[in-house]
C-alpha positions in Angstrom: 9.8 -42.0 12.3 6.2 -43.0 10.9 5.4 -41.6 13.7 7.0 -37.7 13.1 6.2 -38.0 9.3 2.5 -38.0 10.1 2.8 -35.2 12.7 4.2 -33.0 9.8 1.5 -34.1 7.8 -1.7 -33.0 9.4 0.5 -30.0 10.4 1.3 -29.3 7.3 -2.6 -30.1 5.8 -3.8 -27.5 8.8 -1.9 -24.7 7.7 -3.5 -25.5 4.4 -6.8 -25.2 5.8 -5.7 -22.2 8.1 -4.0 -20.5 4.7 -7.5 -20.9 2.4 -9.8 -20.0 4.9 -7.9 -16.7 5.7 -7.6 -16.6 1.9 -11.4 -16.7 1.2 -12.0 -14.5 4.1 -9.5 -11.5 3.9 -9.9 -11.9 -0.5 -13.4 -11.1 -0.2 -13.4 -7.9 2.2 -10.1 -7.4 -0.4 -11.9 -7.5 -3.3 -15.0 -5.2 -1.7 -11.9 -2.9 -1.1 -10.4 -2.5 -4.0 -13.7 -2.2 -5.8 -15.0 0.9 -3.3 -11.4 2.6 -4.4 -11.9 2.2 -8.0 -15.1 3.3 -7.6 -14.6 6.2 -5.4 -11.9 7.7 -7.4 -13.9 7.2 -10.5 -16.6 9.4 -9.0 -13.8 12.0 -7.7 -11.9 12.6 -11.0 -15.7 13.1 -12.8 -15.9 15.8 -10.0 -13.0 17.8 -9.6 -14.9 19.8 -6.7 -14.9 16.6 -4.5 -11.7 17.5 -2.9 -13.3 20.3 -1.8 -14.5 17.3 0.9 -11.0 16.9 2.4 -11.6 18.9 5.6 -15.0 17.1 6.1 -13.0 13.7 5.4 -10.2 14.2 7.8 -12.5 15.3 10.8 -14.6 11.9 10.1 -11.6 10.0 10.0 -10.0 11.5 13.5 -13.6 10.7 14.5 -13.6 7.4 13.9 -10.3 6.7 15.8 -11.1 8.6 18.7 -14.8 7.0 18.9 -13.6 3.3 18.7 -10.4 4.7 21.2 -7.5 4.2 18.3 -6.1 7.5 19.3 -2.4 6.1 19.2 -2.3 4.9 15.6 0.5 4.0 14.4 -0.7 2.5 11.0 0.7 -1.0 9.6 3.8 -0.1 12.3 1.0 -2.1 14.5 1.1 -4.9 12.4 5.1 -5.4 12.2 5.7 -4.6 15.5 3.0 -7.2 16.4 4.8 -9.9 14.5 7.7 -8.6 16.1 7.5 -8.3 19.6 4.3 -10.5 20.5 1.5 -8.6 20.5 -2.3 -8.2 19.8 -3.5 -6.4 16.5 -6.8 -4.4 17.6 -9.2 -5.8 15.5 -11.2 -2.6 15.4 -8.2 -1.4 12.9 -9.7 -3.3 9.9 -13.0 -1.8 9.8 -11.1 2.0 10.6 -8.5 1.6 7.9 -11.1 0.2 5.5 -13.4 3.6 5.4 -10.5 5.9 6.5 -8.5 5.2 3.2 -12.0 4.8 1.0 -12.9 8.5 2.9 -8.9 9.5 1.9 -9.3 8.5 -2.0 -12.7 9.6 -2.1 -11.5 13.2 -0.9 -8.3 13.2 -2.8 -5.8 12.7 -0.3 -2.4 11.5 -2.4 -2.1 7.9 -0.9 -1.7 4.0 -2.2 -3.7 1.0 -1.2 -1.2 -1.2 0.5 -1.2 0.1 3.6 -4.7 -0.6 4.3 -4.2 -4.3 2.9 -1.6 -5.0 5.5 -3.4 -3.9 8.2 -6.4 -4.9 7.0 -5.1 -8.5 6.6 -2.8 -8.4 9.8 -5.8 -7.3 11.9 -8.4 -9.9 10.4 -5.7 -12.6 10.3 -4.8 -11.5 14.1 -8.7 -12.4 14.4 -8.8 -15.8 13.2 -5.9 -17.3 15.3 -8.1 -16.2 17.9 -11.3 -17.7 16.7 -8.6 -20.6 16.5 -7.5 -20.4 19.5 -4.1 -20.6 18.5 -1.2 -20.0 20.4 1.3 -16.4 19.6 3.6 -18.1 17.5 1.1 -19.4 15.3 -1.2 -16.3 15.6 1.9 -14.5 14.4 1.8 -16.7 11.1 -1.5 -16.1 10.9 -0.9 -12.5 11.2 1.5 -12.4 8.4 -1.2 -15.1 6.4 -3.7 -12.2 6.4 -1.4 -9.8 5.2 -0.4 -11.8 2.0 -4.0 -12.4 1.6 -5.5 -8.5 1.4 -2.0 -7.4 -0.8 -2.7 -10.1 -3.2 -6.2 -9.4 -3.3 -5.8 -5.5 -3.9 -2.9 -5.9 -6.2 -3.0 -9.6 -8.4 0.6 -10.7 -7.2 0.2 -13.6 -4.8 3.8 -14.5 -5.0 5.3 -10.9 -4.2 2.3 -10.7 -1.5 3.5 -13.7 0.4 7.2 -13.1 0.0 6.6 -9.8 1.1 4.6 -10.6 4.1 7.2 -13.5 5.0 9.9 -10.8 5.0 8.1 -7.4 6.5 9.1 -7.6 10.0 13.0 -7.6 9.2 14.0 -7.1 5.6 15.9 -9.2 4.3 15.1 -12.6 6.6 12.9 -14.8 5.4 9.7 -16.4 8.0 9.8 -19.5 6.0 7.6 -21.4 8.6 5.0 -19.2 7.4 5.6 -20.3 3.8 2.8 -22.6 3.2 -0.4 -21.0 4.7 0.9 -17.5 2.8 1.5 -18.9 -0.5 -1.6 -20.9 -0.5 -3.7 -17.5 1.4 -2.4 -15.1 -1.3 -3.1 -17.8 -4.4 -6.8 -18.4 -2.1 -7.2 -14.3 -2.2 -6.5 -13.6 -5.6 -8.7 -16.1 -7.1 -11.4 -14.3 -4.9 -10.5 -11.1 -6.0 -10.6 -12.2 -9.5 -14.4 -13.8 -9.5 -15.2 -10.4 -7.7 -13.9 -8.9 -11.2 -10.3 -6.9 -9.2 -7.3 -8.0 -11.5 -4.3 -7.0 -11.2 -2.3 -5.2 -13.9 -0.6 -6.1 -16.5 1.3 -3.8 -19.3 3.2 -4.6 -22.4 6.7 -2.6 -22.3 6.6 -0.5 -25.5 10.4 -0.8 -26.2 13.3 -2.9 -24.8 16.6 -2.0 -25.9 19.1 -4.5 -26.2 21.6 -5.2 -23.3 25.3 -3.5 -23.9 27.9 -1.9 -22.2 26.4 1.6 -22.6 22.5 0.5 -21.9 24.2 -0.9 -18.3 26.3 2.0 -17.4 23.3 3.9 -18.3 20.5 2.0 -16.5 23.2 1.9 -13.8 23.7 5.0 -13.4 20.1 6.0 -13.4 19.9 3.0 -10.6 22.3 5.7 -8.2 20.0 8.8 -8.9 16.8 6.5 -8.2 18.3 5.4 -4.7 19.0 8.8 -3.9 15.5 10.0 -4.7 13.9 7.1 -2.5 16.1 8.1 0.3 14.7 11.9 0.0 11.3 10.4 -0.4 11.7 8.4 3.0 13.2 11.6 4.4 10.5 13.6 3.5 7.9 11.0 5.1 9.4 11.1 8.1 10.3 15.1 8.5 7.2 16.1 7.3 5.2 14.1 10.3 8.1 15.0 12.9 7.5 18.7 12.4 3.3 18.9 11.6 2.9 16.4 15.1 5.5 18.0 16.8 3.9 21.6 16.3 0.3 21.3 15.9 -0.7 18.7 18.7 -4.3 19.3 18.1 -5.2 16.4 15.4 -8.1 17.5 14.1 -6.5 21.3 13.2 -3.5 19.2 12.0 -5.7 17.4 9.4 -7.6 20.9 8.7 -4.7 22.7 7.8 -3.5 19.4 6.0 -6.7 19.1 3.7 -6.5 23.5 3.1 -3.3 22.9 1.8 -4.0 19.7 -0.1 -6.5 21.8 -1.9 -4.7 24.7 -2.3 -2.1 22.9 -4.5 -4.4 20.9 -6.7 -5.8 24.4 -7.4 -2.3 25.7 -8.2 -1.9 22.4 -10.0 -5.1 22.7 -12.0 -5.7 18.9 -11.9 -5.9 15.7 -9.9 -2.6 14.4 -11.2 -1.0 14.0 -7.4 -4.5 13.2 -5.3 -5.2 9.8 -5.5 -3.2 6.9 -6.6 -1.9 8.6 -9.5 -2.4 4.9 -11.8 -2.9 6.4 -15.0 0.4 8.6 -14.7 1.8 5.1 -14.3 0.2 3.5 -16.8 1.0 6.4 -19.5 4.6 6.5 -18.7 5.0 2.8 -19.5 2.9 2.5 -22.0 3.3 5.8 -24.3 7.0 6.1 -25.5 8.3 9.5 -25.5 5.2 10.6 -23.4 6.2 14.0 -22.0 5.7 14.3 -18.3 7.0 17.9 -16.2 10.7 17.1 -14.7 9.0 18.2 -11.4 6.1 15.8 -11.4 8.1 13.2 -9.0 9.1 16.3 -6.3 5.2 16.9 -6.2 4.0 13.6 -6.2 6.3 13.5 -3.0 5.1 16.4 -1.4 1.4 15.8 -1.6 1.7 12.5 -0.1 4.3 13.5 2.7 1.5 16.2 3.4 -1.5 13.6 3.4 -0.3 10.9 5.8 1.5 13.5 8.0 -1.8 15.3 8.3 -3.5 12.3 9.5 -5.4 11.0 6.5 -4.4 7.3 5.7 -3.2 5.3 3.2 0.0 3.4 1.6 2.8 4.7 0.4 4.4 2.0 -1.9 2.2 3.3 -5.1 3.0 6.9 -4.7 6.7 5.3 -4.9 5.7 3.9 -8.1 4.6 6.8 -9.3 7.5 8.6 -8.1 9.7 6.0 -10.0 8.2 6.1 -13.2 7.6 9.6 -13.7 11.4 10.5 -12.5 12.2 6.9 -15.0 10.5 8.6 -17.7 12.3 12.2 -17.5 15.4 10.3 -17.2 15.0 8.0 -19.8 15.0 11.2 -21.9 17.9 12.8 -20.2 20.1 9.5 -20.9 19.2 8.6 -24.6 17.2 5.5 -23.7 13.9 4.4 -23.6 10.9 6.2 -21.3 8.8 3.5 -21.1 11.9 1.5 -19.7 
């Protein structure tokens, strides 16, 4: 028995070890991350003629796959399926989806972050159980370690970044032997992150109404319209890249006609509202009561990032949702009677 309780023990302290070191690690290149994309879409939105760069962006970027031999990329689907099924994350995806999404923002392709944390973290955390020599079931942990280390480090929420990572290869089901080294990875990161001066966000909600019968047959029924626009935003996703892959094979005239039209509707636009992250659309519909946003501004946010990643330029998808869901929160909120910011 004495025997089996110190087993656990130094297995337990290893995975500690394993979780900070990945934590350090993956929060660094995290923090050097997040940095470049502040910095680069800084320098865009100061420059509104900078998405004039799209076409030259998406040829470097189908470059850069095809020169390092990544011509069947199929994005953080790599990292799942590796935890998954078994099976080796390339580690020549981190340093690919590292200046691929900075070349994306920089250009003013209409992507998130996350996506390039996860793979970023399940390619370098693949690395380490190799440098570790550890065997597939642990470098699967690892894997998933990685991941909550780079989304906690891009985005200041260690405890959603592990949970998250725990959970990714089949929603719902928790990995809870990778419970330790992903908490303590993502808490490792974020402190990183932090002393590198990337925070995450927090905002003050400008009203709350109190909780009644009508405020939760409203908020409920906004739930059902909410659900139905992510299931058209999914839809979207995935029709738009089944019809530009299935008709233009070519991938660099794919991400050519991609970036023309990209640019075409920011002109028609007038602004850089949709490229990007879209954070201060965000920020302004949760902080500014009453703020006035177009009806339409979720349908667009929508199309230009269904456009960007079916093209071929890369990025994440989760803050576009966000986006999605406040501005459509914020048009409703006026619709129903109830507060925007909420």
């Amino acid at each position: 028995m004495c025997r089996d309780l110190l087993d656990k023990t130094i297995a337990g302290l290893r995975w500690i070890v394993i979780g900070l070191l990945a934590g350090v690690l993956i929060g660094a290149v995290g923090g050097v991350f997040a940095k470049l994309i502040v910095a680069v879409t800084e320098l865009r939105l100061a420059h509104f003629w900078m998405i004039l760069l799209l076409p030259a962006a998406g040829v470097l970027i189908i470059f850069c796959y095809h020169a390092i031999g990544s011509r069947e990329d199929k994005g953080t689907n790599t990292v799942i399926t590796a935890i998954r099924e078994d099976q080796e994350v390339p580690m020549q995806m981190a340093p690919l989806i590292f200046i691929a999404t900075v070349l994306t923002h920089l250009s003013g392709g209409s992507v998130g972050r996350e996506g390039a944390a996860l793979q970023l973290g399940g390619s370098m955390g693949n690395a380490l159980g190799r440098i570790l020599r550890l065997d597939s079931a642990e470098r699967r942990i690892v894997i998933m370690t990685g991941m909550s280390a780079a989304f906690a480090a891009l985005f200041g929420t260690p405890l959603a970044a592990a949970v998250f990572a725990m959970e990714v290869s089949a929603v719902g089901v928790m990995n809870y032997s990778a419970l330790v080294p992903c908490s303590v990875a993502a808490l490792a990161a974020q402190q990183v992150a932090a002393a590198m001066g990337v925070h995450g966000i927090s905002v003050k909600l400008a009203d709350v109404p109190a909780l009644t019968a009508s405020t939760a047959l409203q908020i409920g029924a906004m739930a059902v319209i909410f659900a139905l626009v992510s299931v058209f935003f999914c839809l979207a996703m995935h029709k738009t890249e089944e019809v530009m892959e299935g008709r233009i094979h070519q991938e660099y005239v794919r991400i050519l006609l991609t970036a023309a039209i990209l640019i075409a509707l920011t002109l028609l636009v007038g602004d850089q509202t949709y490229n990007g992250v879209g954070g201060g659309t965000i920020m302004t519909c949760i902080t500014e009561e009453g703020k006035v946003v177009p009806s339409y501004a979720f349908l667009l946010k929508i199309l230009f990032t269904a456009i960007t990643l079916a093209g071929g330029f890369k990025g994440g998808e989760i803050v576009p949702a966000l986006f999605v869901g406040a501005t459509l929160g914020s048009t409703l909120g006026g619709l129903f009677g109830i507060s925007t910011t909420l």
